[in-house]
N, CA, C, O and CB atoms as a CASP TS submission, in Angstrom:
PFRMAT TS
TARGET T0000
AUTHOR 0000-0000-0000
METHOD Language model
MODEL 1
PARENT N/A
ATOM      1  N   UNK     1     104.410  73.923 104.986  1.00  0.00           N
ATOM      2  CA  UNK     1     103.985  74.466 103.710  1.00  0.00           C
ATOM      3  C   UNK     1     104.933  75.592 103.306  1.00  0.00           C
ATOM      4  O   UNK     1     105.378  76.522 103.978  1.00  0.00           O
ATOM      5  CB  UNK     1     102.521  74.969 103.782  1.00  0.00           C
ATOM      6  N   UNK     2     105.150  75.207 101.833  1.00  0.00           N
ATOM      7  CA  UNK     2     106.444  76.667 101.610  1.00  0.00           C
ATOM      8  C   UNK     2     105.690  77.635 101.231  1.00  0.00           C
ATOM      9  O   UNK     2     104.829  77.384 100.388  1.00  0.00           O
ATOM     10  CB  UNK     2     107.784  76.589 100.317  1.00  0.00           C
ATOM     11  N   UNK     3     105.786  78.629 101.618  1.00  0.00           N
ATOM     12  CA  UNK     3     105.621  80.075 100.867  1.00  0.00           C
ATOM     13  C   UNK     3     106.672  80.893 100.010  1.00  0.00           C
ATOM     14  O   UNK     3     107.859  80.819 100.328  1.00  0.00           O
ATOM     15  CB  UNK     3     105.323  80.995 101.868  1.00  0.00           C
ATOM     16  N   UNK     4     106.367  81.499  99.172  1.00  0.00           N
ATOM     17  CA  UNK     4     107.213  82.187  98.176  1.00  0.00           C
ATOM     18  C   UNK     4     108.169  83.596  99.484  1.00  0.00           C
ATOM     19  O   UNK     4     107.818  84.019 100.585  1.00  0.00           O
ATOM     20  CB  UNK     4     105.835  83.016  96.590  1.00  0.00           C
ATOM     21  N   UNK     5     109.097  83.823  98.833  1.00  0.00           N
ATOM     22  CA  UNK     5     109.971  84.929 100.193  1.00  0.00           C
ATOM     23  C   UNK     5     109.108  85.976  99.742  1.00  0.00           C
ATOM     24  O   UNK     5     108.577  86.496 100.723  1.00  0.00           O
ATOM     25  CB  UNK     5     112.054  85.446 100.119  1.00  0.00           C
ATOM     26  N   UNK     6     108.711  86.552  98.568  1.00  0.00           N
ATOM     27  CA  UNK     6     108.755  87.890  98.257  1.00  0.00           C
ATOM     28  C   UNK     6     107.273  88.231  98.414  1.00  0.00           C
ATOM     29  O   UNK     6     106.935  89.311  98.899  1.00  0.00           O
ATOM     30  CB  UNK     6     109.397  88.201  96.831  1.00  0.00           C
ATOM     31  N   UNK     7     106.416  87.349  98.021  1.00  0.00           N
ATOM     32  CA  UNK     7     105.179  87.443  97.975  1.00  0.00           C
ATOM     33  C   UNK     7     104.307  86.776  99.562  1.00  0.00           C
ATOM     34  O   UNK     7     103.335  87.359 100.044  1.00  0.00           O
ATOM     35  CB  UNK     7     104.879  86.691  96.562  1.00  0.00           C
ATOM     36  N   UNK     8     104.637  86.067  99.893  1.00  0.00           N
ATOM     37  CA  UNK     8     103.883  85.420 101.270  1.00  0.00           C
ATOM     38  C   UNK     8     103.052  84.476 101.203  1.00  0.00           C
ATOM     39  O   UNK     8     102.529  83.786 102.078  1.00  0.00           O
ATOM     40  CB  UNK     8     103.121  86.261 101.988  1.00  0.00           C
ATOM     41  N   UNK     9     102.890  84.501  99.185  1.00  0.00           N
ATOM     42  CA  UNK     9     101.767  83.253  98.924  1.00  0.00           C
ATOM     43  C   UNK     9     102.003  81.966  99.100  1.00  0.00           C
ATOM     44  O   UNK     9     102.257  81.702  97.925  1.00  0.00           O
ATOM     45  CB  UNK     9     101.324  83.160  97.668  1.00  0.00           C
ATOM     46  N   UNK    10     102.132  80.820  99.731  1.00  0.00           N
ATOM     47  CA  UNK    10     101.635  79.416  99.033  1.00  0.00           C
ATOM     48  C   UNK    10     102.504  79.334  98.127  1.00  0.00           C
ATOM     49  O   UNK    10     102.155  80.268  97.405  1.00  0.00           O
ATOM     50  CB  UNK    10     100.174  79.278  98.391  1.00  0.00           C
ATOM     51  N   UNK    11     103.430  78.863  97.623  1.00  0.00           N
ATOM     52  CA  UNK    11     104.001  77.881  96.879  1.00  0.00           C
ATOM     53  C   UNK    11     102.971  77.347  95.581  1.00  0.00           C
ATOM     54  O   UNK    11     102.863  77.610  94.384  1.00  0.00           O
ATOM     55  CB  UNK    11     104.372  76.731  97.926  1.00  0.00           C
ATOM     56  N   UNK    12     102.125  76.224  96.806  1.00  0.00           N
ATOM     57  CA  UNK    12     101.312  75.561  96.312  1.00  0.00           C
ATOM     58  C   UNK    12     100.022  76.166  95.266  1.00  0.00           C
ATOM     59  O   UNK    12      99.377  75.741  94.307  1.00  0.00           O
ATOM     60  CB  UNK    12     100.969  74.982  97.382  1.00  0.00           C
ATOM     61  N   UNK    13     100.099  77.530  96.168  1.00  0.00           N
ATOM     62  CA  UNK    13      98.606  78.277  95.168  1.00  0.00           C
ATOM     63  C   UNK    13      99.234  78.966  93.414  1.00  0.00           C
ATOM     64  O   UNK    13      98.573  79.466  92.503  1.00  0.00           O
ATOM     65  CB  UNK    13      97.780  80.221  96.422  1.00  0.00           C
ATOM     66  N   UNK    14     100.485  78.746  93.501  1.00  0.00           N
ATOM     67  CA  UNK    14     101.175  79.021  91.908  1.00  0.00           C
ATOM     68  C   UNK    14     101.078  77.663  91.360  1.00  0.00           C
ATOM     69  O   UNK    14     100.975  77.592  90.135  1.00  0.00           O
ATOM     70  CB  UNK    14     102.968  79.602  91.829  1.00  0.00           C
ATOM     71  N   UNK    15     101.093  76.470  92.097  1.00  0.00           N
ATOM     72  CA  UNK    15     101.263  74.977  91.485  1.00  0.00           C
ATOM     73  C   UNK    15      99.759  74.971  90.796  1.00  0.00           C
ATOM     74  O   UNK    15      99.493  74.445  89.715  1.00  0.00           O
ATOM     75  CB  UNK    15     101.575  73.528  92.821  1.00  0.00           C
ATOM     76  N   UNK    16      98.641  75.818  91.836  1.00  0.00           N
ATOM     77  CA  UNK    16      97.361  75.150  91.475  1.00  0.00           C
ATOM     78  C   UNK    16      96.965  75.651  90.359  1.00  0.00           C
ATOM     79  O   UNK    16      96.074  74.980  89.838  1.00  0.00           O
ATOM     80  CB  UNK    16      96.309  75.248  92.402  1.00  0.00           C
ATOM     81  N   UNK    17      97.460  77.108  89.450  1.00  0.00           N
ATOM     82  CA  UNK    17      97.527  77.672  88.655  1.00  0.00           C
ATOM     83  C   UNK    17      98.351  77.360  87.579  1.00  0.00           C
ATOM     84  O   UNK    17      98.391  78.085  86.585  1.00  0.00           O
ATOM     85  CB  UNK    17      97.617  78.501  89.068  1.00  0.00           C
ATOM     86  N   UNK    18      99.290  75.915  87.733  1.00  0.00           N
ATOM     87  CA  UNK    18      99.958  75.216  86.463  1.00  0.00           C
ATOM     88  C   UNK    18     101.283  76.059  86.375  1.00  0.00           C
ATOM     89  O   UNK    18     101.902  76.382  85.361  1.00  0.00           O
ATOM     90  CB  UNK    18      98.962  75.308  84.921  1.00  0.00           C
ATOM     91  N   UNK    19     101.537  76.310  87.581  1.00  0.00           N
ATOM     92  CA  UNK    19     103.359  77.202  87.458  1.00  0.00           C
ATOM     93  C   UNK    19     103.976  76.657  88.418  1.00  0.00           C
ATOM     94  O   UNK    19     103.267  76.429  89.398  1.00  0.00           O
ATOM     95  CB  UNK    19     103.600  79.068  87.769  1.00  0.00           C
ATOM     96  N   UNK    20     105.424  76.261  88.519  1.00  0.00           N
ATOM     97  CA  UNK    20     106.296  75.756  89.337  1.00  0.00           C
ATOM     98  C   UNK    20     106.535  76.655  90.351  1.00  0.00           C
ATOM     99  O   UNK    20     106.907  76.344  91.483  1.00  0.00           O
ATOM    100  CB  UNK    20     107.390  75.384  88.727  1.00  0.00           C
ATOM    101  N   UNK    21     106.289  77.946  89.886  1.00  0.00           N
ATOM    102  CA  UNK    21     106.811  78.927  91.155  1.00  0.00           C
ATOM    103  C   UNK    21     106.309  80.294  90.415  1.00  0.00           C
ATOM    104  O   UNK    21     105.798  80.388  89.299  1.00  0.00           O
ATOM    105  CB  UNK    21     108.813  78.891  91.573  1.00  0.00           C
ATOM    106  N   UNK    22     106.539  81.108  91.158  1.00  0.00           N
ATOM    107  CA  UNK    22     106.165  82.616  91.358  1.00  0.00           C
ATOM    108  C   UNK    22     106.771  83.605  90.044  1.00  0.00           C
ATOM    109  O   UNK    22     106.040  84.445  89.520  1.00  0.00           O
ATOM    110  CB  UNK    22     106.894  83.154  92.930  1.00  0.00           C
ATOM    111  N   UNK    23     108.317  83.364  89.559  1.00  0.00           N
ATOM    112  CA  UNK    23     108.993  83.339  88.783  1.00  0.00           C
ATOM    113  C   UNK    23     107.966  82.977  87.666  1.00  0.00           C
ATOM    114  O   UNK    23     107.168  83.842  87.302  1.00  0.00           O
ATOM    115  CB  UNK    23     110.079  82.615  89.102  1.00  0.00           C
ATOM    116  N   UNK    24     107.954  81.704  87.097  1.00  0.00           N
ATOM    117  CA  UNK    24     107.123  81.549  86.289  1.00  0.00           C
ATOM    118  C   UNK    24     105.441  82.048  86.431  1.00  0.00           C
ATOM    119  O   UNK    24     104.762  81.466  85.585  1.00  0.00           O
ATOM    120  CB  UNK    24     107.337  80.330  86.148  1.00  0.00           C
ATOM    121  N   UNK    25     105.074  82.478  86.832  1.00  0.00           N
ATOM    122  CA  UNK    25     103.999  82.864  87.065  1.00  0.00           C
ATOM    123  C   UNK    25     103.519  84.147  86.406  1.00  0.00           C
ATOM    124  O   UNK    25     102.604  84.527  85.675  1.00  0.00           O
ATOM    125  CB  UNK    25     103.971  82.869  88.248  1.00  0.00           C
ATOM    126  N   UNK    26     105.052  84.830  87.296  1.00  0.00           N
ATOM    127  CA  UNK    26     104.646  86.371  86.763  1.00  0.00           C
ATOM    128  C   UNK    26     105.592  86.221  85.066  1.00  0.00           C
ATOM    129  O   UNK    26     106.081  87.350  85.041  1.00  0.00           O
ATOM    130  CB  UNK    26     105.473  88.022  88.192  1.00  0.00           C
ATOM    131  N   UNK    27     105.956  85.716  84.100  1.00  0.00           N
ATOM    132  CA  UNK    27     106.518  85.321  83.226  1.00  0.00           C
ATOM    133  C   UNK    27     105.515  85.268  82.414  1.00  0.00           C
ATOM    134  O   UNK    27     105.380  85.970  81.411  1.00  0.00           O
ATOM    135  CB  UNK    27     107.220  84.348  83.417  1.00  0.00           C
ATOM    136  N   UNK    28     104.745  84.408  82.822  1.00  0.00           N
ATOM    137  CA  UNK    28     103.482  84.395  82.052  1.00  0.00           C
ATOM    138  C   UNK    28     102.526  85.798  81.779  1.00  0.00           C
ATOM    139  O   UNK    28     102.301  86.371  80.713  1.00  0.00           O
ATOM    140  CB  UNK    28     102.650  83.401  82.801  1.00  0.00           C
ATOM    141  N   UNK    29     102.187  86.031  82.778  1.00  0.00           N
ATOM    142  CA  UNK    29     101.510  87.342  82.818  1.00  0.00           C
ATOM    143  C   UNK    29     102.292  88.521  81.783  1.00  0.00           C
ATOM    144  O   UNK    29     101.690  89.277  81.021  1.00  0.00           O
ATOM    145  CB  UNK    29     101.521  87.839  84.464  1.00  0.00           C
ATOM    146  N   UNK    30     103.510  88.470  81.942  1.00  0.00           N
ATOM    147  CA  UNK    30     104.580  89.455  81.264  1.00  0.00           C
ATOM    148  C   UNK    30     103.897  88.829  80.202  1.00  0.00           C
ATOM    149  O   UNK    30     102.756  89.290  80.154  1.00  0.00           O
ATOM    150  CB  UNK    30     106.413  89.421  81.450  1.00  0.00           C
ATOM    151  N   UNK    31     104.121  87.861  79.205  1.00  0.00           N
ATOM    152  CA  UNK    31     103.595  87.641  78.106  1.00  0.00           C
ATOM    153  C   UNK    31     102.067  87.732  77.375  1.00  0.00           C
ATOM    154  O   UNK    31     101.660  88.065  76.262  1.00  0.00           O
ATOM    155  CB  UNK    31     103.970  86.711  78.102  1.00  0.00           C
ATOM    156  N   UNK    32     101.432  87.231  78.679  1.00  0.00           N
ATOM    157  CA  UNK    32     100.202  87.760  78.163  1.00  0.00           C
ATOM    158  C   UNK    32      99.669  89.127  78.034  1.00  0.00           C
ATOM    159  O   UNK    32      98.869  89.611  77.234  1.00  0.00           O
ATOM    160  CB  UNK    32      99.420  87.252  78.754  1.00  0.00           C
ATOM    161  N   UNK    33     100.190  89.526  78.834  1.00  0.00           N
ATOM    162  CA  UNK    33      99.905  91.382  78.768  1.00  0.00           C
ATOM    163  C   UNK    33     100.958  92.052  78.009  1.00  0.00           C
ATOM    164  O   UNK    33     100.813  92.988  77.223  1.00  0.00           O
ATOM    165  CB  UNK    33      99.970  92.240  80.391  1.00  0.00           C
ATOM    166  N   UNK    34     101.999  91.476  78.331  1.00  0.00           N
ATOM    167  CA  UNK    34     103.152  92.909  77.237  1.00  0.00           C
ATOM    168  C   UNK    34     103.929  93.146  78.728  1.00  0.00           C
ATOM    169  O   UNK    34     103.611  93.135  79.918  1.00  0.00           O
ATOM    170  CB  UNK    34     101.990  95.092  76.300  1.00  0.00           C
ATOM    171  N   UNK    35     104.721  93.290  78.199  1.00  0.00           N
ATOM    172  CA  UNK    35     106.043  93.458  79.271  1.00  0.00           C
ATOM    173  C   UNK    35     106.147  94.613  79.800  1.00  0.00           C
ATOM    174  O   UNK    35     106.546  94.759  80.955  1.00  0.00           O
ATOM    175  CB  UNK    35     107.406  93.272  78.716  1.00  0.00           C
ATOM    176  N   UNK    36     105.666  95.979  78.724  1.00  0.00           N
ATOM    177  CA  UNK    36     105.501  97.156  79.386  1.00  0.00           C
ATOM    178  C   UNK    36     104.468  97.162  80.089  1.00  0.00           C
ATOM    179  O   UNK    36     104.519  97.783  81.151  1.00  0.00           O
ATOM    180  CB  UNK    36     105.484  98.152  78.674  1.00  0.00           C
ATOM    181  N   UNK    37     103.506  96.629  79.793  1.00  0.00           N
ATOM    182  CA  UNK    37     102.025  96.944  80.749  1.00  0.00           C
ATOM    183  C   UNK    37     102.516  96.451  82.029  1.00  0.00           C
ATOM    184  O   UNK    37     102.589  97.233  82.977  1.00  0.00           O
ATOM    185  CB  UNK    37     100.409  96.012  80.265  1.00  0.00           C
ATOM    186  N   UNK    38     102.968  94.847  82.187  1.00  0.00           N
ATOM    187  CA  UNK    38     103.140  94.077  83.334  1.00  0.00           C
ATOM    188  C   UNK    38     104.182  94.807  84.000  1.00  0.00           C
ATOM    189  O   UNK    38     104.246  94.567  85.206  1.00  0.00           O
ATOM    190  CB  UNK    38     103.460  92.616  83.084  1.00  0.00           C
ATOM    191  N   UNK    39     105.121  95.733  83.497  1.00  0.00           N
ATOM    192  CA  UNK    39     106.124  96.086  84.710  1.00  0.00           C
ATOM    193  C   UNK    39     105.769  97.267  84.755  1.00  0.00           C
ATOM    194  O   UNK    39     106.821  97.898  84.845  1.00  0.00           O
ATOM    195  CB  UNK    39     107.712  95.926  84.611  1.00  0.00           C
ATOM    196  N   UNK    40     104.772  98.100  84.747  1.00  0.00           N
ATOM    197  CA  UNK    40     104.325  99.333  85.027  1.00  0.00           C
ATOM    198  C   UNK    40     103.124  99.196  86.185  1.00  0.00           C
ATOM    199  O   UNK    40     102.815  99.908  87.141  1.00  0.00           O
ATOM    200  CB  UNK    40     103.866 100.001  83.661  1.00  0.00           C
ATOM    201  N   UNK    41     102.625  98.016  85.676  1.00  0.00           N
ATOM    202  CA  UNK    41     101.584  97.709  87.009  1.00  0.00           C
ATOM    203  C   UNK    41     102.072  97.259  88.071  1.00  0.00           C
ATOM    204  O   UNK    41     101.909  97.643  89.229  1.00  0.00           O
ATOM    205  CB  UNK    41     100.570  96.755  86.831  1.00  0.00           C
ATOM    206  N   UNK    42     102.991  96.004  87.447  1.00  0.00           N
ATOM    207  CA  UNK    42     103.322  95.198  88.402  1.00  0.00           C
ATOM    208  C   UNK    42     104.588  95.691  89.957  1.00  0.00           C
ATOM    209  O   UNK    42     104.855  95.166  91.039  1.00  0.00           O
ATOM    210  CB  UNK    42     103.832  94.070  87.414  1.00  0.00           C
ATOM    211  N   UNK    43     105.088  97.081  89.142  1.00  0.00           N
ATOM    212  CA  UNK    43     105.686  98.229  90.171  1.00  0.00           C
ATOM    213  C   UNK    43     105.232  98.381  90.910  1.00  0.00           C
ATOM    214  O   UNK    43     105.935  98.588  91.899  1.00  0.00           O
ATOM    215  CB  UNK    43     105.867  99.327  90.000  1.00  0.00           C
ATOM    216  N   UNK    44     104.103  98.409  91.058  1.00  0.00           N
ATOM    217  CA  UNK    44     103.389  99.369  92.256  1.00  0.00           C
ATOM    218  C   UNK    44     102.544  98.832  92.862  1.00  0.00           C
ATOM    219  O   UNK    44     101.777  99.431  93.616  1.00  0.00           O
ATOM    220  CB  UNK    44     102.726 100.542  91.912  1.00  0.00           C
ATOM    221  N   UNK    45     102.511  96.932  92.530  1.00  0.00           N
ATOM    222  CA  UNK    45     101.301  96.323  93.459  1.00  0.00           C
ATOM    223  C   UNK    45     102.330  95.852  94.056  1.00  0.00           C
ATOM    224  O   UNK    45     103.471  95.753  93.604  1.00  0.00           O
ATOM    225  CB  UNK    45     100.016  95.253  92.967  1.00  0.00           C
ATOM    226  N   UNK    46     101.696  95.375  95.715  1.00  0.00           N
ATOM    227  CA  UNK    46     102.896  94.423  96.151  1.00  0.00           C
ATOM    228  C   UNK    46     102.829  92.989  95.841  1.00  0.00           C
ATOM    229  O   UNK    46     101.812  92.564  95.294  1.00  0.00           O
ATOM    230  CB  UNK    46     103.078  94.459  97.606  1.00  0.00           C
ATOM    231  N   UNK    47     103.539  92.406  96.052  1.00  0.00           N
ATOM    232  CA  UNK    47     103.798  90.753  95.678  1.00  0.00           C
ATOM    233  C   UNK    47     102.185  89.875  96.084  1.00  0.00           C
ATOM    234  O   UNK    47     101.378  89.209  95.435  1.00  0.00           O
ATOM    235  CB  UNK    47     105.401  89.999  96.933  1.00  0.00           C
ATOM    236  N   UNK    48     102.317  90.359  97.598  1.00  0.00           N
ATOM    237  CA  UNK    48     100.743  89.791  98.030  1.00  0.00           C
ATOM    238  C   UNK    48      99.413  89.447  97.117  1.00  0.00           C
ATOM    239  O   UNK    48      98.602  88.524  97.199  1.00  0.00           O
ATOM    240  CB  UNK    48     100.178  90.827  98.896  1.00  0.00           C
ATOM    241  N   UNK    49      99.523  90.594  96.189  1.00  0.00           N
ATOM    242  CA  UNK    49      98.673  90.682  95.414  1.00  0.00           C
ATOM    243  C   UNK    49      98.811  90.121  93.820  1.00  0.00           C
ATOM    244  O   UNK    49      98.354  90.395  92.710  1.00  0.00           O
ATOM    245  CB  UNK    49      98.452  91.887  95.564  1.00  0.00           C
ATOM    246  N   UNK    50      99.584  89.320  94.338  1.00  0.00           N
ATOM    247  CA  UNK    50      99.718  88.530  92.577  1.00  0.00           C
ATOM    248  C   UNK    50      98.571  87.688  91.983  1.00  0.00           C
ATOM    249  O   UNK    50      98.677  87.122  90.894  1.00  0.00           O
ATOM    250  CB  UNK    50     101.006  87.312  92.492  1.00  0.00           C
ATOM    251  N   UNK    51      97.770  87.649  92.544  1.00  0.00           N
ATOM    252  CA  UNK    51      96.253  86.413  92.252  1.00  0.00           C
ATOM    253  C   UNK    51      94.872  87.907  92.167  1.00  0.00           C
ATOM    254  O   UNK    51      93.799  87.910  91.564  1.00  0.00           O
ATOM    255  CB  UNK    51      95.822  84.744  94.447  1.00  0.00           C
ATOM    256  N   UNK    52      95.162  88.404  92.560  1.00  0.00           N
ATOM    257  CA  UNK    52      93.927  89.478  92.864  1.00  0.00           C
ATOM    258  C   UNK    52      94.150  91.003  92.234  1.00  0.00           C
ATOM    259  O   UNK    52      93.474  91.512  91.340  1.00  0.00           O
ATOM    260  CB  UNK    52      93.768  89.678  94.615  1.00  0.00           C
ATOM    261  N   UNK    53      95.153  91.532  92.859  1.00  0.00           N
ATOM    262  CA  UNK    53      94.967  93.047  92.521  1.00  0.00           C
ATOM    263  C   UNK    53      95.915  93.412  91.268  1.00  0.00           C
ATOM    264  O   UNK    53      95.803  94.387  90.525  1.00  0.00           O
ATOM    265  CB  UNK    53      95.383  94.033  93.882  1.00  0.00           C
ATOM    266  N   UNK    54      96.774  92.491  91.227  1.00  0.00           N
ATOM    267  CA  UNK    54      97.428  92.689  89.634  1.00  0.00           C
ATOM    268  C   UNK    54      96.955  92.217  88.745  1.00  0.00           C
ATOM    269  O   UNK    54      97.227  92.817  87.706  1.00  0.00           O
ATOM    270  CB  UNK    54      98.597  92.280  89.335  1.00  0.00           C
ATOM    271  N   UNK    55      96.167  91.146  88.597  1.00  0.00           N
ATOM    272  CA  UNK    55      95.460  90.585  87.675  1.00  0.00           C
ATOM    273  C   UNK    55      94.136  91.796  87.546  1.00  0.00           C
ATOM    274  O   UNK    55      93.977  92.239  86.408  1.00  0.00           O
ATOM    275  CB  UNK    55      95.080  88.953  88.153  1.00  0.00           C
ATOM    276  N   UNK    56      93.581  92.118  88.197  1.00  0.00           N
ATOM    277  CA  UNK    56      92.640  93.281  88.567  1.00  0.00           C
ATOM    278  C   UNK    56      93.106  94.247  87.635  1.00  0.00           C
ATOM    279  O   UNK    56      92.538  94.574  86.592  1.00  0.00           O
ATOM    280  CB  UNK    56      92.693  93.831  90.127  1.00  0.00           C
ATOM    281  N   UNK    57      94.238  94.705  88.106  1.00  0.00           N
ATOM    282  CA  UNK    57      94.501  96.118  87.400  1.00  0.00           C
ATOM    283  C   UNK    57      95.139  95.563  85.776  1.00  0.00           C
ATOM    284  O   UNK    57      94.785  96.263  84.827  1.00  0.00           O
ATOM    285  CB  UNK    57      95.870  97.234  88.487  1.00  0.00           C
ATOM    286  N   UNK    58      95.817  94.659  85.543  1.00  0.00           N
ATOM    287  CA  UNK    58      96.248  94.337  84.154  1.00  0.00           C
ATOM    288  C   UNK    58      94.722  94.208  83.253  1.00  0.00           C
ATOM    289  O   UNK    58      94.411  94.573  82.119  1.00  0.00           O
ATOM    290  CB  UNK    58      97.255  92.762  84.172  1.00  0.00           C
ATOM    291  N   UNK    59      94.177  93.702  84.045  1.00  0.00           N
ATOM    292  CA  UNK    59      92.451  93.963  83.019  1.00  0.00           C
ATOM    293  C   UNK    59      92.074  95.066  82.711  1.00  0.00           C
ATOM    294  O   UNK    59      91.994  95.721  81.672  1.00  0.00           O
ATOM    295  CB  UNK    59      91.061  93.598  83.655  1.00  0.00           C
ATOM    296  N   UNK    60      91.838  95.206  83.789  1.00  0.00           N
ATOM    297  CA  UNK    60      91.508  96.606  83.944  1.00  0.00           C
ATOM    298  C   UNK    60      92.031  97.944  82.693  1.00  0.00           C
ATOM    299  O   UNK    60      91.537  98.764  81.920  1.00  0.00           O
ATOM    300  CB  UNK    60      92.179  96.871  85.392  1.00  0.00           C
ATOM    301  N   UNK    61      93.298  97.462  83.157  1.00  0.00           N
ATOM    302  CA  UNK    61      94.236  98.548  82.364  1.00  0.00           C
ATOM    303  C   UNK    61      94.335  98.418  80.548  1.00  0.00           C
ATOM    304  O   UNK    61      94.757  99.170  79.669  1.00  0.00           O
ATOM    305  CB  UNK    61      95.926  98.288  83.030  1.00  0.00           C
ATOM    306  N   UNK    62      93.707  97.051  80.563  1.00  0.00           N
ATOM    307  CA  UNK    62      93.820  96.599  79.235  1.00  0.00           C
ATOM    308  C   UNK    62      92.131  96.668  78.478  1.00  0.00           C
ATOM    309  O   UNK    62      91.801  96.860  77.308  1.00  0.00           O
ATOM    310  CB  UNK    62      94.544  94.948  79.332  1.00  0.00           C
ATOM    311  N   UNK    63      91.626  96.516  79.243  1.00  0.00           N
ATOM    312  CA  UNK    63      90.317  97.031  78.771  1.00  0.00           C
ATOM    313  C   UNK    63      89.962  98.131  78.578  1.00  0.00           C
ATOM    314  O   UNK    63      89.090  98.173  77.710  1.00  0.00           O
ATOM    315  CB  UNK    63      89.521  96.780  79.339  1.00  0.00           C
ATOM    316  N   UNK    64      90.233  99.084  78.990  1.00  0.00           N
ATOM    317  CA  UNK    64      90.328 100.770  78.671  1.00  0.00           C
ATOM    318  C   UNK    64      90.986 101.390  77.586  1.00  0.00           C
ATOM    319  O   UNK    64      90.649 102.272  76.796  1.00  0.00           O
ATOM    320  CB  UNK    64      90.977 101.454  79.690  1.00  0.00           C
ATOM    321  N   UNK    65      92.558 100.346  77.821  1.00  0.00           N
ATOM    322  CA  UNK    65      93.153 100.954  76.418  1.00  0.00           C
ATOM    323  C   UNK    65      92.545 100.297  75.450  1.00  0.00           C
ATOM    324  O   UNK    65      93.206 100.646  74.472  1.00  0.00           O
ATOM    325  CB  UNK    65      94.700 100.823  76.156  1.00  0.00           C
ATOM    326  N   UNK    66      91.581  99.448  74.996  1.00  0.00           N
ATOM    327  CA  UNK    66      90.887  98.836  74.308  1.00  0.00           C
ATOM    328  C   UNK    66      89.610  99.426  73.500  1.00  0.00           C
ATOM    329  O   UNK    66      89.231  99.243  72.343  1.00  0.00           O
ATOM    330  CB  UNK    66      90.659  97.982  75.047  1.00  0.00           C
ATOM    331  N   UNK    67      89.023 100.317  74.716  1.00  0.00           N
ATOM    332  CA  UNK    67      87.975 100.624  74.579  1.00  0.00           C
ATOM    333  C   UNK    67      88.079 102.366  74.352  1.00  0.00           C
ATOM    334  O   UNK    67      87.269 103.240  74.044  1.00  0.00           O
ATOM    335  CB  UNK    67      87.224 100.003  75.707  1.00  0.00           C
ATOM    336  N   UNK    68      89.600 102.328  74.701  1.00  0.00           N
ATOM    337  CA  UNK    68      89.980 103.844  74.030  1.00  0.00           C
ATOM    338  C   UNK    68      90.196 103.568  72.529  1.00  0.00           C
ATOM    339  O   UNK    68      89.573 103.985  71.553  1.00  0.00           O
ATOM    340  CB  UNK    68      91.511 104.606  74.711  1.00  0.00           C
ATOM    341  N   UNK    69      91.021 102.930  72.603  1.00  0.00           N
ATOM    342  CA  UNK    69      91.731 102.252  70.907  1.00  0.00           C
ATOM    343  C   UNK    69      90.264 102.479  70.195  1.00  0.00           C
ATOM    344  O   UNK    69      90.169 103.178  69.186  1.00  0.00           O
ATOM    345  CB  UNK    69      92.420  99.999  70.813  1.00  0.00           C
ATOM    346  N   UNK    70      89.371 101.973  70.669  1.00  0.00           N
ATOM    347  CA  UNK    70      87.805 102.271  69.889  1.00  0.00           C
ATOM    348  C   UNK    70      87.052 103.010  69.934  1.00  0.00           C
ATOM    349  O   UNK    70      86.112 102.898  69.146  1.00  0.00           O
ATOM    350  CB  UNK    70      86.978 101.657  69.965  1.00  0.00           C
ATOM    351  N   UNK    71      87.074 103.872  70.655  1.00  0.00           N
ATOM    352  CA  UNK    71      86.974 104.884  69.942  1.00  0.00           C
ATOM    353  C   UNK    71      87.134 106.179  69.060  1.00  0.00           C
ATOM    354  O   UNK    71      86.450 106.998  68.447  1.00  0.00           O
ATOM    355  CB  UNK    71      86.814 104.877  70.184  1.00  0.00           C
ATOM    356  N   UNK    72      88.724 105.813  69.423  1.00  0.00           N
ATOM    357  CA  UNK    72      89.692 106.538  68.941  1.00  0.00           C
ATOM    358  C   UNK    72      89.950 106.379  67.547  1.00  0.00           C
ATOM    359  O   UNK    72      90.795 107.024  66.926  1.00  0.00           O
ATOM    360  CB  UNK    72      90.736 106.322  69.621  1.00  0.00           C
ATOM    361  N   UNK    73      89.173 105.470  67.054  1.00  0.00           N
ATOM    362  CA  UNK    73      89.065 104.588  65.599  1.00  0.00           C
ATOM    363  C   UNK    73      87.618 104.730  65.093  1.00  0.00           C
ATOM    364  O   UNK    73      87.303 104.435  63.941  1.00  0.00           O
ATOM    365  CB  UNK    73      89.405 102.814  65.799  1.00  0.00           C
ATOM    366  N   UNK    74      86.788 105.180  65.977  1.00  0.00           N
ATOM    367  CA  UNK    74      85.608 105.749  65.562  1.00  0.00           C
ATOM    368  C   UNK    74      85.173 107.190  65.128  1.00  0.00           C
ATOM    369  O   UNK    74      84.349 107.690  64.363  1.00  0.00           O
ATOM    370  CB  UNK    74      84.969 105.486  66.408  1.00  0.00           C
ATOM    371  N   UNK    75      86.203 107.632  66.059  1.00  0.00           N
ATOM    372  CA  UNK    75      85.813 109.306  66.159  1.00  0.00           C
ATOM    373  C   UNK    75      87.093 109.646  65.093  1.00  0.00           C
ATOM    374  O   UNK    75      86.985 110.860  64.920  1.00  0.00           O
ATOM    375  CB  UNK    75      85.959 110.241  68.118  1.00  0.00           C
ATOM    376  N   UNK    76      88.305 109.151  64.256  1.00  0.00           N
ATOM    377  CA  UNK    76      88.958 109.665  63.972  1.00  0.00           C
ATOM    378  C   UNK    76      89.284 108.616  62.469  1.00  0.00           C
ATOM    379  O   UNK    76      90.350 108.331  61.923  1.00  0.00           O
ATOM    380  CB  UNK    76      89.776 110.007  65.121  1.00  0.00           C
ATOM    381  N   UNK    77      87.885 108.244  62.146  1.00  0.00           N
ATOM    382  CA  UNK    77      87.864 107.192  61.256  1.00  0.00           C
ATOM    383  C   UNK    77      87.150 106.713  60.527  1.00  0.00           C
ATOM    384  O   UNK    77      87.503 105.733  59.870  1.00  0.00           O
ATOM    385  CB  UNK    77      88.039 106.492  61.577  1.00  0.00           C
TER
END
């Protein structure tokens, strides 16, 4: 079974998610989140954590500025 070098995951567990590889994977994510968000998070998690704790914190991180954005549009609006 191949594993990715950088990350340690499965190969296969990026296939099961509809990506050829790890590369494309995190590509996606860059797009769905914004390129600044994804390489500010994605700095400081390690690779391991590409299914769990970066996806975690890109929510995370995006729901707050969300829920700041609103009120920040309430209280100043």
């Amino acid at each position: 079974m191949l594993k990715d070098k950088e990350s340690g995951i499965l190969i296969a567990r990026y296939e099961e998610e509809g990506f050829k590889n790890r590369a494309e994977y995190l590509d996606s994510l860059k797009e769905e989140y914004g390129a600044e968000l994804f390489n500010a998070v994605s700095s400081v998690m390690p690779a391991s954590e590409d299914f769990d704790g970066l996806i975690t914190e890109l929510e995370d991180f995006e729901e707050n500025s969300e829920t700041a954005q609103l009120f920040e549009d309430i209280l100043w609006n």
